[in-house]
Every structure is written in C-alpha cells, then in structure tokens.
TIDRENVO-640120 format. One record per atom (N, C-alpha, C, O): residue in one letter; atom name; x, z, y. Coordinates in Angstrom, 1 decimal, always signed. Example, Ala and Ser with C-alpha at 12.3 -4.5 7.8 and 13.67 -1.06 7.14 Angstrom:
- A / N / +13.2 / +7.8 / -5.7
- A / CA / +12.3 / +7.8 / -4.5
- A / C / +13.2 / +7.8 / -3.3
- A / O / +14.2 / +8.5 / -3.3
- S / N / +12.8 / +7.1 / -2.2
- S / CA / +13.7 / +7.1 / -1.1
- S / C / +12.9 / +7.9 / +0.0
- S / O / +13.4 / +8.0 / +1.1
This chain:
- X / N / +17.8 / +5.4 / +8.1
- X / CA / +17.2 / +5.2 / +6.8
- X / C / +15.8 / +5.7 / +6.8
- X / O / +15.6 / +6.8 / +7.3
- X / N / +14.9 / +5.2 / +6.5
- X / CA / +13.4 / +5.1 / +6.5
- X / C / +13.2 / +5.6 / +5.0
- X / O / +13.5 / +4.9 / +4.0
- X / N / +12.7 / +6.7 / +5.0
- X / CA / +11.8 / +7.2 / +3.5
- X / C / +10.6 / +7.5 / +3.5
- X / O / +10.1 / +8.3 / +4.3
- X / N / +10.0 / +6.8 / +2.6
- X / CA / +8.7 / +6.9 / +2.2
- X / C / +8.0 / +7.0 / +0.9
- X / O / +8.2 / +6.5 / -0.2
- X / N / +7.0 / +7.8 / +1.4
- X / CA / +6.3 / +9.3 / +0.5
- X / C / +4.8 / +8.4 / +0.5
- X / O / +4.1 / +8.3 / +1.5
- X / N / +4.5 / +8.0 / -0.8
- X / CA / +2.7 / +7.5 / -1.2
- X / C / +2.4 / +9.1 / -1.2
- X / O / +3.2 / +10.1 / -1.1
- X / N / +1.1 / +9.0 / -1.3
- X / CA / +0.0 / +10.3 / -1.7
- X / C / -0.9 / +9.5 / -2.2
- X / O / -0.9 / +8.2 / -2.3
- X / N / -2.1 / +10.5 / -2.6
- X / CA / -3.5 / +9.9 / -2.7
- X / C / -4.2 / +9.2 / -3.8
- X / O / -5.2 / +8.6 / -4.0
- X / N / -2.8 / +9.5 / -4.6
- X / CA / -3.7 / +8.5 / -6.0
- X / C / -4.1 / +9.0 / -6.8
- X / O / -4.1 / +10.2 / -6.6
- X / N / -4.8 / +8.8 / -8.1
- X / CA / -5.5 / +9.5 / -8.6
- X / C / -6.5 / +9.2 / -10.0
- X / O / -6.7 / +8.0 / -10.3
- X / N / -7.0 / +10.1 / -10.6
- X / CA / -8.3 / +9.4 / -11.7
- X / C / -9.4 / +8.9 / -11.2
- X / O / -9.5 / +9.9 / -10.5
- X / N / -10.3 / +8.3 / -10.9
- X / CA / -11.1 / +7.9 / -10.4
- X / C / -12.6 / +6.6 / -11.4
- X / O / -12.1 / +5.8 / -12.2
- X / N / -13.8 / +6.7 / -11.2
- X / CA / -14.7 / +5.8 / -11.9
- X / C / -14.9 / +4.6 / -11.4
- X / O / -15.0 / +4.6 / -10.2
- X / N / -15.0 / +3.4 / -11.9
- X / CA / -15.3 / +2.3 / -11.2
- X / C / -16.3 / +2.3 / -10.3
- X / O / -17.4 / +2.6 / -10.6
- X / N / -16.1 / +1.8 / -9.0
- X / CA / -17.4 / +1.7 / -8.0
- X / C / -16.7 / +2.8 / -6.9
- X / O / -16.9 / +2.7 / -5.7
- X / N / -15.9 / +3.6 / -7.5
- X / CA / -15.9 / +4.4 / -6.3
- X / C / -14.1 / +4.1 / -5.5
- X / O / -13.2 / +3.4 / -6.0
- X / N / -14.1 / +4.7 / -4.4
- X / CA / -13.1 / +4.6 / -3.3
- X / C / -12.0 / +5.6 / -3.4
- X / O / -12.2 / +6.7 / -4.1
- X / N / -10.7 / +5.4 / -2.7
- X / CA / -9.7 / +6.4 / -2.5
- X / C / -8.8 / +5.8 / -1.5
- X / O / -9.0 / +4.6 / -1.0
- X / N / -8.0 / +6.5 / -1.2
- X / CA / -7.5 / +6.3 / +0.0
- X / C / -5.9 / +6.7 / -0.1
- X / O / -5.6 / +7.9 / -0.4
- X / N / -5.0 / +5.9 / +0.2
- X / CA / -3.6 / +6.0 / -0.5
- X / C / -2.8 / +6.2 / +1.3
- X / O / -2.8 / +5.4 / +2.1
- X / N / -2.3 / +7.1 / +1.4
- X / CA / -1.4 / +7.7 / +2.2
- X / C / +0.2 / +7.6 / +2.2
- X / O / +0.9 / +8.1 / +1.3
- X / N / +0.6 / +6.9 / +3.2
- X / CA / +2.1 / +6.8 / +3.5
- X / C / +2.7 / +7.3 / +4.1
- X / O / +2.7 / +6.9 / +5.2
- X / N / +3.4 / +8.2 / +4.0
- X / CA / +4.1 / +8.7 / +5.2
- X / C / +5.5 / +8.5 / +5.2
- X / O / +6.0 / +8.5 / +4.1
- X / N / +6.3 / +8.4 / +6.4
- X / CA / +7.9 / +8.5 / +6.7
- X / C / +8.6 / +9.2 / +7.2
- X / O / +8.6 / +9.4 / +8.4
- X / N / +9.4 / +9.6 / +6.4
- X / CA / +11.0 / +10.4 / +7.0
- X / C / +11.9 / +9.7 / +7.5
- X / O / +12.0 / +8.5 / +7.6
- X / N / +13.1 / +10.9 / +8.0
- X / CA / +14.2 / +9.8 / +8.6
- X / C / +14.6 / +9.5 / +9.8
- X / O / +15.5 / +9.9 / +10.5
- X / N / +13.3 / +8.4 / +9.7
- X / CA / +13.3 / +7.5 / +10.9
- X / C / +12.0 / +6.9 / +11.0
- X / O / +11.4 / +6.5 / +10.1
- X / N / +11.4 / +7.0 / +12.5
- X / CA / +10.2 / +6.1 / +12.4
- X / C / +9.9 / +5.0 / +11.4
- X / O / +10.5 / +4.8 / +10.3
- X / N / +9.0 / +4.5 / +11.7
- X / CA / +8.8 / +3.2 / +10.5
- X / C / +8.1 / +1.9 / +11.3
- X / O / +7.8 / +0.8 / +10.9
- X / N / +8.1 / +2.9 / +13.1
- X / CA / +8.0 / +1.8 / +14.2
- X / C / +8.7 / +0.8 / +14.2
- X / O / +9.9 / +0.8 / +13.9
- X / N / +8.1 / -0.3 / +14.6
- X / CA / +9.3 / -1.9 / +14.5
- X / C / +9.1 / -2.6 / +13.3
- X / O / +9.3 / -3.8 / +13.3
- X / N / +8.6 / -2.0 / +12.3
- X / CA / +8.6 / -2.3 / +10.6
- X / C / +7.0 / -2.9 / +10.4
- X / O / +6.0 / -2.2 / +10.7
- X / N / +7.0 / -4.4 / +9.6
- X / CA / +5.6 / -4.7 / +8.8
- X / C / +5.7 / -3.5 / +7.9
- X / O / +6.8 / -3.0 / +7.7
- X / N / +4.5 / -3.0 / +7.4
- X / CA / +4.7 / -1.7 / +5.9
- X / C / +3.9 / -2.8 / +5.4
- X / O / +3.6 / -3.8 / +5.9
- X / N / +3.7 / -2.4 / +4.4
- X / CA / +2.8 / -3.6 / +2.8
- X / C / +3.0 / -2.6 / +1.7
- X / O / +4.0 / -2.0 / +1.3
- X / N / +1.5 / -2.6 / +1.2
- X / CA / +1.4 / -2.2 / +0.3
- X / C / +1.9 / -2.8 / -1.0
- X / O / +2.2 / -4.0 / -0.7
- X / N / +2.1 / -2.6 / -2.8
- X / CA / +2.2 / -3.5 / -3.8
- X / C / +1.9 / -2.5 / -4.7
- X / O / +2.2 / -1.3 / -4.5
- X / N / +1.2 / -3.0 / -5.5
- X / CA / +0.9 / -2.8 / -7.3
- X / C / +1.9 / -3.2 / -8.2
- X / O / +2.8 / -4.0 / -7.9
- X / N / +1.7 / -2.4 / -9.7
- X / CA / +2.5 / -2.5 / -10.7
- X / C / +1.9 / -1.9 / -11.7
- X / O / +2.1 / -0.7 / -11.8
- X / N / +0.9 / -2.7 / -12.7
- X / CA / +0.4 / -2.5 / -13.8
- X / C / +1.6 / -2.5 / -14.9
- X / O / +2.8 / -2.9 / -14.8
- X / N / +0.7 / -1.8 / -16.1
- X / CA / +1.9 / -1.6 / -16.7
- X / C / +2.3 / -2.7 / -17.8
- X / O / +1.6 / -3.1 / -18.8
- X / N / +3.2 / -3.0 / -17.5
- X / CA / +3.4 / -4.4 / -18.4
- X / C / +3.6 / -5.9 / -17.6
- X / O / +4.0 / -7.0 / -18.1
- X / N / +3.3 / -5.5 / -16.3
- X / CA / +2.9 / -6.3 / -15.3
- X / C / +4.3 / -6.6 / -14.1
- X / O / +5.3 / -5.9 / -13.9
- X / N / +4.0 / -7.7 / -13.5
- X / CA / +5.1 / -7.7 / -12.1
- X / C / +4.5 / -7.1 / -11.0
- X / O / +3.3 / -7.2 / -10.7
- X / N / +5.2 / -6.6 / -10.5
- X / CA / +5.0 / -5.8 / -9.1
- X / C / +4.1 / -7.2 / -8.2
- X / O / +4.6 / -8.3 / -8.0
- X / N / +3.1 / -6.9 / -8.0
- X / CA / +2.1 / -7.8 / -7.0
- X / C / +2.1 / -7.1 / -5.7
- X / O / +2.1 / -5.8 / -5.6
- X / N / +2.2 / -8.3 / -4.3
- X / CA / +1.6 / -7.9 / -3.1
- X / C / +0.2 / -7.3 / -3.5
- X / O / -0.3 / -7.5 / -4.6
- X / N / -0.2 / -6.5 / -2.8
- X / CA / -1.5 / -6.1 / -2.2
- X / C / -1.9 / -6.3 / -0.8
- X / O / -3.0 / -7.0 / -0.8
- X / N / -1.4 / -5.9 / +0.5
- X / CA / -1.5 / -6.1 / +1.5
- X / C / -0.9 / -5.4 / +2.8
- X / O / -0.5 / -4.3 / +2.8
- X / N / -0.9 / -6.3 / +3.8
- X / CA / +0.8 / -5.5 / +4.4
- X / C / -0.3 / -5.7 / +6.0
- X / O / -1.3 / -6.3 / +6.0
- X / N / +0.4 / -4.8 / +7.2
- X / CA / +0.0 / -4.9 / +8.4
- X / C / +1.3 / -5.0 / +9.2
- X / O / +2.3 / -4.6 / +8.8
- X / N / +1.1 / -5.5 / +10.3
- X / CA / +2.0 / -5.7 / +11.4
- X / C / +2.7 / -5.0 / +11.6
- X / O / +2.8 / -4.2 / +10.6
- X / N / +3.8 / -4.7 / +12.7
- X / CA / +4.2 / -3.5 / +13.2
- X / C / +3.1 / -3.0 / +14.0
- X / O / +2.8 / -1.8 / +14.0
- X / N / +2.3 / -4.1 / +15.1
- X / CA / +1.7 / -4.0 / +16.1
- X / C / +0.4 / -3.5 / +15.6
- X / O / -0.6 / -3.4 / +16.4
- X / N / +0.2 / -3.3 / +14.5
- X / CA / -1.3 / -3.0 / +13.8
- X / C / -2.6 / -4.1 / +13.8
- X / O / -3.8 / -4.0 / +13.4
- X / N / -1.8 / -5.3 / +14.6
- X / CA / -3.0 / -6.2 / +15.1
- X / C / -3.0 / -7.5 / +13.8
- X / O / -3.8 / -8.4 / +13.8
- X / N / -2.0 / -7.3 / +13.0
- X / CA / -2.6 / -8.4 / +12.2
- X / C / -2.4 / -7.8 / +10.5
- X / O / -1.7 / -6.8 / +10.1
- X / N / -2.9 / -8.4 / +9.9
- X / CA / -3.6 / -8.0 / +8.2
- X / C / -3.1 / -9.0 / +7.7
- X / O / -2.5 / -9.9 / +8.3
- X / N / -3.4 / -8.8 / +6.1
- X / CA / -3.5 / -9.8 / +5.5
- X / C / -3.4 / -9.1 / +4.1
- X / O / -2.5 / -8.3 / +3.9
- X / N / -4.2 / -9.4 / +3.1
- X / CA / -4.5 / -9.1 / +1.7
- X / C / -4.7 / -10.2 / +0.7
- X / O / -5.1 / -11.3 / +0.7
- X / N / -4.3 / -9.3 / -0.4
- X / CA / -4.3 / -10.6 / -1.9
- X / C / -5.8 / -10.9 / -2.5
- X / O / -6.8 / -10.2 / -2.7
- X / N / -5.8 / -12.3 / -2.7
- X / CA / -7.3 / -12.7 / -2.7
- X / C / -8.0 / -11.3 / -4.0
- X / O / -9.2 / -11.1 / -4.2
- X / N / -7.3 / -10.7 / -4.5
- X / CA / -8.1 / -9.6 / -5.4
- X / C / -8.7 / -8.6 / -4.8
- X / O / -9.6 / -7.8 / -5.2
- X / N / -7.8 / -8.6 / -3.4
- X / CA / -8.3 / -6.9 / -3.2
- X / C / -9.4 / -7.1 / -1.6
- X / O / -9.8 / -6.2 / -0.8
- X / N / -9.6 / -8.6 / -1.6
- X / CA / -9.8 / -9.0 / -0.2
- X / C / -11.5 / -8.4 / +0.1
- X / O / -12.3 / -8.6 / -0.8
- X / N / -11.7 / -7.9 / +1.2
- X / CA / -13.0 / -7.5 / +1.1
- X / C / -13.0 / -6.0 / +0.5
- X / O / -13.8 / -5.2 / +1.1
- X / N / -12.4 / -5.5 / -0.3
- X / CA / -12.8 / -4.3 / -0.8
- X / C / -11.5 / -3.6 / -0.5
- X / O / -11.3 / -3.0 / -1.6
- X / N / -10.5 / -3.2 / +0.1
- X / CA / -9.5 / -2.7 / +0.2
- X / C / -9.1 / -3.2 / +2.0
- X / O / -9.3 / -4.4 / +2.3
- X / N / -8.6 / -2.4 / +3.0
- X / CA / -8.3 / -2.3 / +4.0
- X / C / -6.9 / -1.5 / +4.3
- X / O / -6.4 / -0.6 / +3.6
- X / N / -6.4 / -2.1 / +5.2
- X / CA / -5.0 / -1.4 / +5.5
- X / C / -5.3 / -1.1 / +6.6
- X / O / -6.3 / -1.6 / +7.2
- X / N / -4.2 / +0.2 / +7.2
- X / CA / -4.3 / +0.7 / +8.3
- X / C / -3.1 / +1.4 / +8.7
- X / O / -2.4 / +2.0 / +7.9
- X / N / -2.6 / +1.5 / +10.4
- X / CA / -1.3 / +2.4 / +10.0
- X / C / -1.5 / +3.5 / +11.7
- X / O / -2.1 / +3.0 / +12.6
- X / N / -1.1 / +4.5 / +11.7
- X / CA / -1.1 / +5.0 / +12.8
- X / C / +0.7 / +5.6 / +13.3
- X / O / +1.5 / +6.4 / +12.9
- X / N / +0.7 / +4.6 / +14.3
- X / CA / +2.5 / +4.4 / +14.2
- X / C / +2.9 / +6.1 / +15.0
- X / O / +4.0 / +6.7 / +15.0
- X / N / +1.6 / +6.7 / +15.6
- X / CA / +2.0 / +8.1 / +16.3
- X / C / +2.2 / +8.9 / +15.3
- X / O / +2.8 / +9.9 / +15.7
- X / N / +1.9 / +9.1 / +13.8
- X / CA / +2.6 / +9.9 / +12.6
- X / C / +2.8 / +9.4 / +11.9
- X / O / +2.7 / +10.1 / +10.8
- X / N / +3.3 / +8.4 / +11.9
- X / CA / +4.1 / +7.4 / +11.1
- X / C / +3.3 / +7.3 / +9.5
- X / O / +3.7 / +7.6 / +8.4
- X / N / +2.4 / +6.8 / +9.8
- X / CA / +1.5 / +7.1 / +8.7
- X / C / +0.6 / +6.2 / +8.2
- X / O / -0.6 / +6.5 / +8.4
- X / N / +0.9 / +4.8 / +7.2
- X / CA / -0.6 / +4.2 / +6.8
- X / C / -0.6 / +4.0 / +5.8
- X / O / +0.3 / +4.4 / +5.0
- X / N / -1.9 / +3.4 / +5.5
- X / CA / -2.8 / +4.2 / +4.9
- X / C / -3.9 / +2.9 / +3.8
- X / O / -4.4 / +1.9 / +4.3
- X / N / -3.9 / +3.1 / +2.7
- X / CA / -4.8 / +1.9 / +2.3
- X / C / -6.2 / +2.4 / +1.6
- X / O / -6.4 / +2.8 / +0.5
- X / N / -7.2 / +2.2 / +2.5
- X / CA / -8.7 / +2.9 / +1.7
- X / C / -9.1 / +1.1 / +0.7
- X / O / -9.1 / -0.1 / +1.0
- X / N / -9.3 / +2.2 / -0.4
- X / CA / -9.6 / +1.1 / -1.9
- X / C / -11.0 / +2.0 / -1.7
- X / O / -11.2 / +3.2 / -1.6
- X / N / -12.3 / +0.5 / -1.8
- X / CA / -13.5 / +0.7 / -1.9
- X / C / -13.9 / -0.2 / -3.4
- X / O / -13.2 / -1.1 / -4.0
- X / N / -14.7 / +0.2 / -3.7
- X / CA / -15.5 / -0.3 / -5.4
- X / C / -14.3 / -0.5 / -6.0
- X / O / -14.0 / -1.7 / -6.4
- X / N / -13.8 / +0.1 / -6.2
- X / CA / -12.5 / +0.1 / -7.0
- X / C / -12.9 / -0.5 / -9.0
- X / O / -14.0 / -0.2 / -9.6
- X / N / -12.1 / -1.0 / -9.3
- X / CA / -12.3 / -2.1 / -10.5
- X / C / -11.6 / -1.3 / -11.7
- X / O / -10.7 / -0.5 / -11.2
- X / N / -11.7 / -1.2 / -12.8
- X / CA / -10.0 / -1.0 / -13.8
- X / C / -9.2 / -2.0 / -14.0
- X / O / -8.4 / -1.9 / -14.8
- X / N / -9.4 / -2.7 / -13.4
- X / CA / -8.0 / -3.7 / -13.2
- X / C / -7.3 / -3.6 / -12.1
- X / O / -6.2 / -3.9 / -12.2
- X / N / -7.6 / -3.2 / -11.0
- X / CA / -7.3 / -2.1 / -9.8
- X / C / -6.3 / -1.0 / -10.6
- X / O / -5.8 / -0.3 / -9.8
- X / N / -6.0 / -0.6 / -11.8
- X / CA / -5.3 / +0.7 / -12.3
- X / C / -3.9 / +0.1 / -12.1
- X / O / -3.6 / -1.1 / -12.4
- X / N / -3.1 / +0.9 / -11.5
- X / CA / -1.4 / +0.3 / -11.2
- X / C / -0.8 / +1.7 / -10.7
- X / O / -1.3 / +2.9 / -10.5
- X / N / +0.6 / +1.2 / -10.5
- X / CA / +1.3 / +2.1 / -10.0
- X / C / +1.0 / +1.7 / -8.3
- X / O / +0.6 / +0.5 / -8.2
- X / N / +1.1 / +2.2 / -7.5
- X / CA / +1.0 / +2.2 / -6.0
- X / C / +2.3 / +1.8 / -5.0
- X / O / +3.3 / +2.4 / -5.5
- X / N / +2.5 / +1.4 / -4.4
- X / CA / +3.7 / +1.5 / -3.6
- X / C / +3.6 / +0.8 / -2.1
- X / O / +3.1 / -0.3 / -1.9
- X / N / +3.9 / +1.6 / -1.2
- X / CA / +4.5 / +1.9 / +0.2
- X / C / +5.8 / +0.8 / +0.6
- X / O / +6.9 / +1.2 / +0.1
- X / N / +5.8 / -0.3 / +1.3
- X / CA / +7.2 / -0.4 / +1.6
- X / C / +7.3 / -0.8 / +3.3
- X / O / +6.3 / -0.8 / +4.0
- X / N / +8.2 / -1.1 / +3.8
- X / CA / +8.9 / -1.4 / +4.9
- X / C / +9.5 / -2.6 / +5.0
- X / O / +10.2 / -2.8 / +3.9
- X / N / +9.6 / -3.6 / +5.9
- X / CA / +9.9 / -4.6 / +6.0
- X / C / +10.2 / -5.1 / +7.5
- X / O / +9.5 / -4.5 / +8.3
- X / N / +11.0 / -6.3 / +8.0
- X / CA / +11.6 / -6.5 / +9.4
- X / C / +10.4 / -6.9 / +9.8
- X / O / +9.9 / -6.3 / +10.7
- X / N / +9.6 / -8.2 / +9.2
- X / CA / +8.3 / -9.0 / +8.9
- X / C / +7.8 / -8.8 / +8.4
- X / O / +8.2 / -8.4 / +7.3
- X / N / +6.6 / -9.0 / +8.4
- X / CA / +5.5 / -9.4 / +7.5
- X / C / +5.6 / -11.0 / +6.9
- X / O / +5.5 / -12.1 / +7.4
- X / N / +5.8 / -10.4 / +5.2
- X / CA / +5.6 / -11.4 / +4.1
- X / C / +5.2 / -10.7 / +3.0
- X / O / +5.2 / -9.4 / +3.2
- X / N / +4.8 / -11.0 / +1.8
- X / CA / +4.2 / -10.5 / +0.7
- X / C / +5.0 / -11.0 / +0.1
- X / O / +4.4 / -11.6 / -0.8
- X / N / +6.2 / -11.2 / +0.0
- X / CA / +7.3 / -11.2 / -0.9
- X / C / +7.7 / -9.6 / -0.9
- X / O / +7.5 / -8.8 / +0.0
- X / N / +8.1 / -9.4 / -2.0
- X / CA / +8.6 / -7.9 / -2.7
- X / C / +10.0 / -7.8 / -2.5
- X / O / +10.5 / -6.7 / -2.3
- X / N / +10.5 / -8.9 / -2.4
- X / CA / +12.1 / -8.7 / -2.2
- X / C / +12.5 / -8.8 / -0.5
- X / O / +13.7 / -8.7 / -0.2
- X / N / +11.7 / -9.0 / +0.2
- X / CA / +12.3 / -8.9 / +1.7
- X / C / +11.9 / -7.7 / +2.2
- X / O / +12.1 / -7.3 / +3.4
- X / N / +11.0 / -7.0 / +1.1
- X / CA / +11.0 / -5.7 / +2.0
- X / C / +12.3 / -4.3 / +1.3
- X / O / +12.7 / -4.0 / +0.1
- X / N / +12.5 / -3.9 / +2.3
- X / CA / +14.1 / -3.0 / +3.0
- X / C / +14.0 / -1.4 / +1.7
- X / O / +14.7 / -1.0 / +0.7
- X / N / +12.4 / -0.8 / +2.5
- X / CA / +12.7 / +0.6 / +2.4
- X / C / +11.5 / +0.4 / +1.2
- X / O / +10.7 / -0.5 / +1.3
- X / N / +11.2 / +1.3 / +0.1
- X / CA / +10.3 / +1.5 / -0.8
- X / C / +10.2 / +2.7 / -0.9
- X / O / +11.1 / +3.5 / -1.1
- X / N / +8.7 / +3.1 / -0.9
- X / CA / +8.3 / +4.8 / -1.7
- X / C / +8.5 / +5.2 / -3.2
- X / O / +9.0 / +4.4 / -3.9
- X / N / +8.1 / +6.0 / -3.7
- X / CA / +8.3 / +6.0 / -4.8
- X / C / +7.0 / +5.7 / -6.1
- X / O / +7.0 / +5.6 / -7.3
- X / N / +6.0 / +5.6 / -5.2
- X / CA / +4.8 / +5.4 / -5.4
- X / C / +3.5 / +6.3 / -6.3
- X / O / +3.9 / +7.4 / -6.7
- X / N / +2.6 / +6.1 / -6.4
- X / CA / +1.9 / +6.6 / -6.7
- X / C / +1.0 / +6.0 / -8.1
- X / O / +1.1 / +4.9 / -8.5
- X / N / +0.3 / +6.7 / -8.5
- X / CA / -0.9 / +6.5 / -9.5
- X / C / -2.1 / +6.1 / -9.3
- X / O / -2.7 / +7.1 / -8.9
- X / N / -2.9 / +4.8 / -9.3
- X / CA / -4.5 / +5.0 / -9.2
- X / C / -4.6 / +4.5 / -10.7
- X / O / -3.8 / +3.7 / -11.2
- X / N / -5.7 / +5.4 / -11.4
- X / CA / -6.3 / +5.1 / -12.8
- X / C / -7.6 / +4.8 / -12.5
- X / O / -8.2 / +5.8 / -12.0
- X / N / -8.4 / +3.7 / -12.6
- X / CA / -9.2 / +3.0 / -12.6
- X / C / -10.1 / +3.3 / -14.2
- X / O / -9.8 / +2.6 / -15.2
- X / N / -11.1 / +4.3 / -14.4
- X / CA / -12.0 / +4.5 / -15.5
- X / C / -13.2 / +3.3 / -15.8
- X / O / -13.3 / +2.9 / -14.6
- X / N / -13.9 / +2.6 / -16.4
- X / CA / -14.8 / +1.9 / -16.8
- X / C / -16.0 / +2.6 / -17.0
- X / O / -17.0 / +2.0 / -17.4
C-alpha cells in the first residue's frame, strides 16, 4: 500500500512561486505515473499534471502549462510540483496521486494524498 503525504502549500501573492512536495510511505511509489490534481472549492477535481515512472515524460493542463513544472526523485520517493507566477485562480485544494500509467483521468489513479492548500491572494 502506497501512502502519500502533500506539503508545501500555503498563502501566497499573485506572481509569486511555491513548491508542493510529495512524499511516500509504505511502499516505494517506483513503477507508479504520480500526477498531480486540483480542487477548487465548489469545483471538480481537475488534472494538473502527472510524470512518468521513468521521469522522462510530462505532460500538463493547458492552465498551468509553462508556469508550473513537475518533478519526481524516485531515490526518496519524492515529487514535487514548483508553481511559478501563480494566478488566484491557481487557489485549490492540492493533491498527490499514484497511478499504473500515466493518464489525467482522476479515477485510474490507485493511491491519493490527502492534500494540501495553495491560497492564491490578488
């Protein structure tokens, strides 16, 4: 069983960056696409953007494309999403998941964190 712990979220002003941290218990989270997702409030849980197992391939939602990066370091089980010029429509709940593949579907991924906070100020 694969558990996973967001960090890193936070209050923050428009324009500026943060950097949202994954980490896993358990069980590695080697073998596994991870993908990040959002959840405004009022809102459906949206992809954001997921990485390989192998770290070599990306892929993000046309909102966050250019200003938001994924990353994962499989030796501490650990990735990672730095949000640059961050927007207040950017304000959501955060979330970490695990998956066999990579897809930005919400429902094929397995393991989920519990997520985190970014507040997006104007």
């Amino acid at each position: 069983q694969v558990q996973l712990v967001e960090s890193g979220g936070g209050l923050v002003q428009a324009g500026d960056s943060l950097t949202l941290s994954c980490g896993a218990s358990g069980r590695t989270f080697s073998g596994y696409a991870m993908g990040w997702f959002r959840q405004a409030p009022g809102k459906e849980r949206e992809f954001v953007a997921y990485i390989a197992w192998s770290g070599g391939r990306t892929f993000y939602a046309d909102s966050v494309k250019g200003r938001f990066t994924i990353s994962r370091n499989s030796a501490i089980n650990t990735v990672r999403l730095r949000m640059n010029s961050l927007k207040p429509n950017d304000t959501a709940v955060y979330y970490c998941a695990a998956a066999e593949y990579t897809t930005v579907r919400a429902n094929d991924y397995r393991h989920w964190g519990q997520g985190t906070q970014v507040t997006v100020s104007s």
